[in-house]
C-alpha positions in Angstrom: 0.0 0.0 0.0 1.2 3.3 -0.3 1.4 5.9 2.2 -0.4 9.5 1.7 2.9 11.4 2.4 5.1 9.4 -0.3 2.7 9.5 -2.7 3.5 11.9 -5.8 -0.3 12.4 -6.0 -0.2 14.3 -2.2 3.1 16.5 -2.9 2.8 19.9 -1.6 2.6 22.7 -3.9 3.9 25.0 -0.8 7.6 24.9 -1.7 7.0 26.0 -5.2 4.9 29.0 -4.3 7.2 29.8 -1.8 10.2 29.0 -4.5 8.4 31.3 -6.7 7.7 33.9 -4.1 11.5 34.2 -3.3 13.0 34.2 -6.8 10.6 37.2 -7.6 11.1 39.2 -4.1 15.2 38.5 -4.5 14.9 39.3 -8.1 14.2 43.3 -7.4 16.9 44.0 -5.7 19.4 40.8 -4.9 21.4 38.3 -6.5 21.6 34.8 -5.6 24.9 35.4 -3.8 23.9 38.6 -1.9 21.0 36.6 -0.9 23.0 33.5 0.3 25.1 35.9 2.1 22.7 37.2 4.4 20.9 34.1 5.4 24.2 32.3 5.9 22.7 29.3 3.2 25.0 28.4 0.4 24.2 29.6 -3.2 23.1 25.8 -4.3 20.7 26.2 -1.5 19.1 29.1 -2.3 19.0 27.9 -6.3 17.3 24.5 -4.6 14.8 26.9 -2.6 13.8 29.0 -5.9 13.1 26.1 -8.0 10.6 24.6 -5.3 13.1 21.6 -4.9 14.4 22.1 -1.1 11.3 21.6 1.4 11.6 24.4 3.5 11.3 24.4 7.8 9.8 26.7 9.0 13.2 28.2 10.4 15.2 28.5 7.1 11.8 30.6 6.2 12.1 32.8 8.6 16.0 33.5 7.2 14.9 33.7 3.8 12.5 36.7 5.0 14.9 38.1 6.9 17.4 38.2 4.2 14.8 39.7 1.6 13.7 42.1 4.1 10.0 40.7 4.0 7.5 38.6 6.2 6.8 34.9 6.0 3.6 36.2 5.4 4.1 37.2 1.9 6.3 34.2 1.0 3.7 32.0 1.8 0.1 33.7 1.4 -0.9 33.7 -2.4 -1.5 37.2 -3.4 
């Protein structure tokens, strides 16, 4: 049988919106490197969090706001 949570027809859709979300807050006024250096993640990282391939904790979230100078809020809420 297969379980709920490794099934590809349950994936969350949250770490692309917030993948998407990122790329287009870092994208006015950051580069991939300036972002990395302010949340301490390495550039790879931050690629895998743009392209909706990292699923993010709740604590790397908060660093990614802090970094673009935003709340969770608007990484997360659809607007």
């Amino acid at each position: 049988m297969i379980s709920r949570y490794t099934s590809p027809l349950f994936k969350s859709i949250l770490p692309d919106r917030i993948g998407y979300k990122t790329k287009q807050r870092r994208l006015l006024k950051l580069t991939q490197s300036d972002l990395a250096k302010r949340t301490h993640f390495s550039v790879y990282m931050i690629s895998k969090i743009e392209r909706g391939k990292h699923d993010i904790k709740i604590t790397k979230l908060e660093r990614i706001s802090f970094g673009l100078e935003t709340s969770i809020k608007v990484l997360v809420v659809e607007t």
